[in-house]
C-alpha positions in Angstrom: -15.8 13.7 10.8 -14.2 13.4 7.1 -15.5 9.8 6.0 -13.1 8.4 3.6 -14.0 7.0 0.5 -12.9 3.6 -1.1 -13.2 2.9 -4.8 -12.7 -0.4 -4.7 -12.7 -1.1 -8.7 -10.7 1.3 -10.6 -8.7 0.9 -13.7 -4.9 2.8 -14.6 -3.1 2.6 -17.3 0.5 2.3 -18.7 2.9 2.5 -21.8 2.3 -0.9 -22.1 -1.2 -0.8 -23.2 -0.7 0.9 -27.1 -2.4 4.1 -25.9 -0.5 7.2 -26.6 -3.0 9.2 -24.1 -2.5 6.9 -21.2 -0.8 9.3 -18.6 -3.7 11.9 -19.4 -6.1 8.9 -18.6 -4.6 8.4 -14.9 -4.0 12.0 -14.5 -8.2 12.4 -15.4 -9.2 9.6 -12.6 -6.9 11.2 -10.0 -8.3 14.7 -10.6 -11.8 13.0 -10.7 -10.8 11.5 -7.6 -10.2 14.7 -5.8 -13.3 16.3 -6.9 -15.1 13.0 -5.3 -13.2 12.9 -2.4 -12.0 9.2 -3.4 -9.1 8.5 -0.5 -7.7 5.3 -2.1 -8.3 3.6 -5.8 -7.7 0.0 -5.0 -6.8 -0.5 -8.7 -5.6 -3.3 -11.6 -4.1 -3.1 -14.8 -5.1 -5.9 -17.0 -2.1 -6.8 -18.9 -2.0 -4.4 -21.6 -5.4 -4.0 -22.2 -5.6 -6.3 -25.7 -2.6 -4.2 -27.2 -0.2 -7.3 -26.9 -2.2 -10.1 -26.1 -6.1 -10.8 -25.7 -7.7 -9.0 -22.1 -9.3 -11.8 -20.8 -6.5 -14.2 -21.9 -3.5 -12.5 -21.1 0.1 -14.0 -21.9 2.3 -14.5 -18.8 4.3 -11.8 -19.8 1.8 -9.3 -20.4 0.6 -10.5 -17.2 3.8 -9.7 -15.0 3.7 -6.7 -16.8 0.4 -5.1 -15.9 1.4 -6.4 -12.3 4.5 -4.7 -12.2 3.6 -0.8 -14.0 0.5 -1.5 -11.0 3.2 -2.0 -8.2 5.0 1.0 -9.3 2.1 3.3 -9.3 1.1 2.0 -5.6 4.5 2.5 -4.8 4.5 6.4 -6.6 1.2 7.1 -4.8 1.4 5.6 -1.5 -1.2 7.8 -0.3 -3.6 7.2 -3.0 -3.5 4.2 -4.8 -3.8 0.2 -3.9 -3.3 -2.9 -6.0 -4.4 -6.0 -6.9 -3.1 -8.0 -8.1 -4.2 -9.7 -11.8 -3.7 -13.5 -13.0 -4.7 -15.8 -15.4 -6.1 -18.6 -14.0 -5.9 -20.9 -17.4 -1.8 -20.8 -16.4 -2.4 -22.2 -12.7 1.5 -22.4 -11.7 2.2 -18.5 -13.6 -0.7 -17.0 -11.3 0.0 -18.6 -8.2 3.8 -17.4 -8.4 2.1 -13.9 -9.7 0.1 -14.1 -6.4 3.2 -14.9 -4.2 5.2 -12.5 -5.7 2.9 -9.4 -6.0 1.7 -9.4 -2.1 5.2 -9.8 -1.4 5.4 -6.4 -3.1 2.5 -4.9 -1.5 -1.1 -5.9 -3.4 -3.9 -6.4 -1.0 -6.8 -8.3 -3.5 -7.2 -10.4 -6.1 -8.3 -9.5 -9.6 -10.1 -12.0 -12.2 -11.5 -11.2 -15.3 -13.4 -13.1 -18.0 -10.3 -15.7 -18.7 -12.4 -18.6 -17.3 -15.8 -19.6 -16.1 -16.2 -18.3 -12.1 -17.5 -22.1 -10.9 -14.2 -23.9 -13.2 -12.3 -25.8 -10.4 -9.8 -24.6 -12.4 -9.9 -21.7 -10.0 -9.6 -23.4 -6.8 -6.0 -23.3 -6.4 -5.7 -19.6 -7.1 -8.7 -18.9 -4.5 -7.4 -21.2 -1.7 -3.7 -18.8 -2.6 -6.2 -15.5 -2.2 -7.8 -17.1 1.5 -3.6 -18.3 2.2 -2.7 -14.4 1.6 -6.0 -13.4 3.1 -7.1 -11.1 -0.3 -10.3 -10.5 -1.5 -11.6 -11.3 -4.9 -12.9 -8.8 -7.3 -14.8 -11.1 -10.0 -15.6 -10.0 -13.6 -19.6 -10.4 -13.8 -22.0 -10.0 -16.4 -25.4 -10.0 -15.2 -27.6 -13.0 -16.5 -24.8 -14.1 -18.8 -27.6 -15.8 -21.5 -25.5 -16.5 -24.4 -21.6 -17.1 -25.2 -19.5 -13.3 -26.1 -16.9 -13.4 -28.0 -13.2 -12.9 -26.7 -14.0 -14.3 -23.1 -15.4 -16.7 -20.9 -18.1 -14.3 -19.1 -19.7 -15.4 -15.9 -22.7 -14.6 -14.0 -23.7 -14.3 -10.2 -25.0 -18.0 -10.4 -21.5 -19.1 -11.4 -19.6 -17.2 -8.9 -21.8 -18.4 -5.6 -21.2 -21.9 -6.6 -17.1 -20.4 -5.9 -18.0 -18.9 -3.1 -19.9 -21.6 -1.6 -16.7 -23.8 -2.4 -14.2 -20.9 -0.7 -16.5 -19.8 2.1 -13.9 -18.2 4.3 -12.9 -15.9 1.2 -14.6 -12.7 0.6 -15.6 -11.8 -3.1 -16.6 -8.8 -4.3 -19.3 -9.6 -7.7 -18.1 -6.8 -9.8 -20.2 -3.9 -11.5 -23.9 -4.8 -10.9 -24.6 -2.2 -13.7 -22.0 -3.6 -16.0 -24.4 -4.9 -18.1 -27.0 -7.7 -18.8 -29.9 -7.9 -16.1 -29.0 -7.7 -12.6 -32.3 -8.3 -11.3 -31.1 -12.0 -12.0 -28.4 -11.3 -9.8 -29.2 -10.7 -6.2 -31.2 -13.5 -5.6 -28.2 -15.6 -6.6 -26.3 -14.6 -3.9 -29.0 -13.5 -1.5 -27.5 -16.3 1.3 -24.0 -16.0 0.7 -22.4 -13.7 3.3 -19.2 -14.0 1.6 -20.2 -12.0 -1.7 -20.5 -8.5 -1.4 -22.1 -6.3 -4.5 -19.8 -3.9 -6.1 -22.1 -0.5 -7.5 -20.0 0.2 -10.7 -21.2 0.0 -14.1 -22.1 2.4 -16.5 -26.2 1.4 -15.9 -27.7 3.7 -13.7 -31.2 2.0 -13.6 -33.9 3.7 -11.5 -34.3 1.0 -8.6 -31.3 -1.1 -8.9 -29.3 0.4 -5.6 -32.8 0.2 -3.8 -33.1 -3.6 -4.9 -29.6 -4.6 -3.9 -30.1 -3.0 -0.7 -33.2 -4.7 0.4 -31.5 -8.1 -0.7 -27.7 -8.1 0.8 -28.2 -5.0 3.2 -25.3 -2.7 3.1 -22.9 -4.6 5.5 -22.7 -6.4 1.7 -22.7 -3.4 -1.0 -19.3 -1.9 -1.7 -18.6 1.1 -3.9 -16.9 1.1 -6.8 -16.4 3.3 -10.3 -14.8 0.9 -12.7 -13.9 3.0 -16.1 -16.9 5.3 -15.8 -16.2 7.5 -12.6 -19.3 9.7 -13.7 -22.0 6.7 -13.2 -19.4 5.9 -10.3 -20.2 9.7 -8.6 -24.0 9.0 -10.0 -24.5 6.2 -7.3 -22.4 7.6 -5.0 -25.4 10.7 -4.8 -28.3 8.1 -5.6 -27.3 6.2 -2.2 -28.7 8.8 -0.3 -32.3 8.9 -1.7 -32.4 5.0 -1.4 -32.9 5.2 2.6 -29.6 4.2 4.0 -28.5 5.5 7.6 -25.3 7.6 8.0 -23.9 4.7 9.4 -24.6 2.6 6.4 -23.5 5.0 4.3 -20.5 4.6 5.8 -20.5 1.0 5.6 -20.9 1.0 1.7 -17.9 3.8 1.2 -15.4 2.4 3.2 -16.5 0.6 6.3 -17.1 -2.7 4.3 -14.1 -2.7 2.3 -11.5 -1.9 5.4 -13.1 -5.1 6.7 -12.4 -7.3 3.8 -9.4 -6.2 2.9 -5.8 -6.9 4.8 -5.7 -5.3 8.3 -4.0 -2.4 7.9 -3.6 -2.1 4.4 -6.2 1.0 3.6 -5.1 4.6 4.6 -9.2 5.3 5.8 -8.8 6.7 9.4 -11.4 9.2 9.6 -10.3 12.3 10.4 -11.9 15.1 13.0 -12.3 18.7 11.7 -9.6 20.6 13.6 -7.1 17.9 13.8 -4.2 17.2 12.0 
């Protein structure tokens, strides 16, 4: 059988974001794609990147309009491409008619940045929205947040399984366990929450981290994912097979777990025989 293969954290770009380069940037991740037989990016455009307004504290309008140039691409590349949808939750009535609006138009998850603390009840409303519309959550996580950083409000594992203990019946995905800071710190935070699954992207590639979060969520819980970096992205994609997984588990972690967390229905990932068409 062809497995598929989900990346269920990638990044496009658009006009919008003050880069002159940007088609040649989404043009590079689909030919990366190709090469590693990615079937779907399940993607988000954050506003426009900081060109117009801040990243992690996006204006509405910059909002709508890193909603809307992400709508049009799902809709460009049916076959290829799938879209969350991206608020900010510091404007609670703007992101819940962002939500509304953008599943109406096809996105299948949730995407939250670094525009407020993960265990703010400020959040509530737009997750109990994301279980309403059944979506998933991608989370922005630093691992081990010590310290303040400037330009957003950064949270760790700790902070987002006190939301997922609040929003049990909605599946997060704890973004880029090699995004940074120490992720060690991270797995035993959400060791007993079934409802957070690790997401492998990150440009850290530390010997032992896939082994670790392995033997602490199994993989019915890891998800792959390349974020901005496809190359560390294809790096853990190859170091998954030295860490002991099965063939099934390797499925699990590729696509299985994502098609299972995601809308019914939503991700082209039908495996397909050799032979058939």
């Amino acid at each position: 059988m062809n497995e598929p293969l989900v990346d269920a954290h990638a990044h496009f770009f658009h006009a919008g974001c003050g880069r002159a380069d940007w088609q040649d940037l989404n043009a590079a991740r689909f030919r990366a794609g190709e090469r590693m037989g990615i079937t779907v990016h399940i993607a988000s455009m954050l506003g426009t990147f900081g060109f117009r307004s801040p990243t992690y504290f996006p204006s509405p309008g910059d909002v709508t309009l890193g909603n809307d140039e992400m709508l049009a691409l799902q809709t460009r590349e049916p076959e290829r491409v799938r879209c969350y949808v991206t608020v900010n939750p510091n404007d609670t009535e703007h992101a819940l008619e962002e939500i509304d609006r953008c599943v109406a138009r096809g996105a299948i998850g949730l995407k939250l940045a670094a525009s407020r603390r993960a265990d703010d009840a400020l959040l509530d409303p737009v997750i109990e929205a994301a279980a309403v519309h059944k979506l998933p959550v991608l989370h922005h996580i630093w691992q081990h947040r010590r310290h303040e950083w400037p330009a957003q409000e950064a949270s760790d594992a700790v902070e987002l399984g006190r939301l997922a203990a609040r929003h049990p019946g909605v599946s997060f995905i704890l973004a880029h366990i090699g995004g940074g800071g120490d992720w060690a710190h991270t797995f035993p935070a959400v060791d007993e929450l079934p409802n957070v699954f690790l997401e492998l992207s990150g440009s850290g590639v530390d010997r032992g981290m896939l082994d670790d979060a392995y033997h602490a969520v199994g993989a019915a819980r890891l998800i792959w994912g390349s974020d901005i970096t496809m190359e560390t992205g294809l790096a853990k994609l190859r170091a998954l097979a030295i860490v002991g997984l099965t063939a099934e588990e390797m499925g699990a972690v590729t696509w299985r777990n994502a098609e299972r967390i995601f809308p019914a229905n939503t991700l082209p990932v039908s495996p397909i025989a050799p032979g058939v068409s």
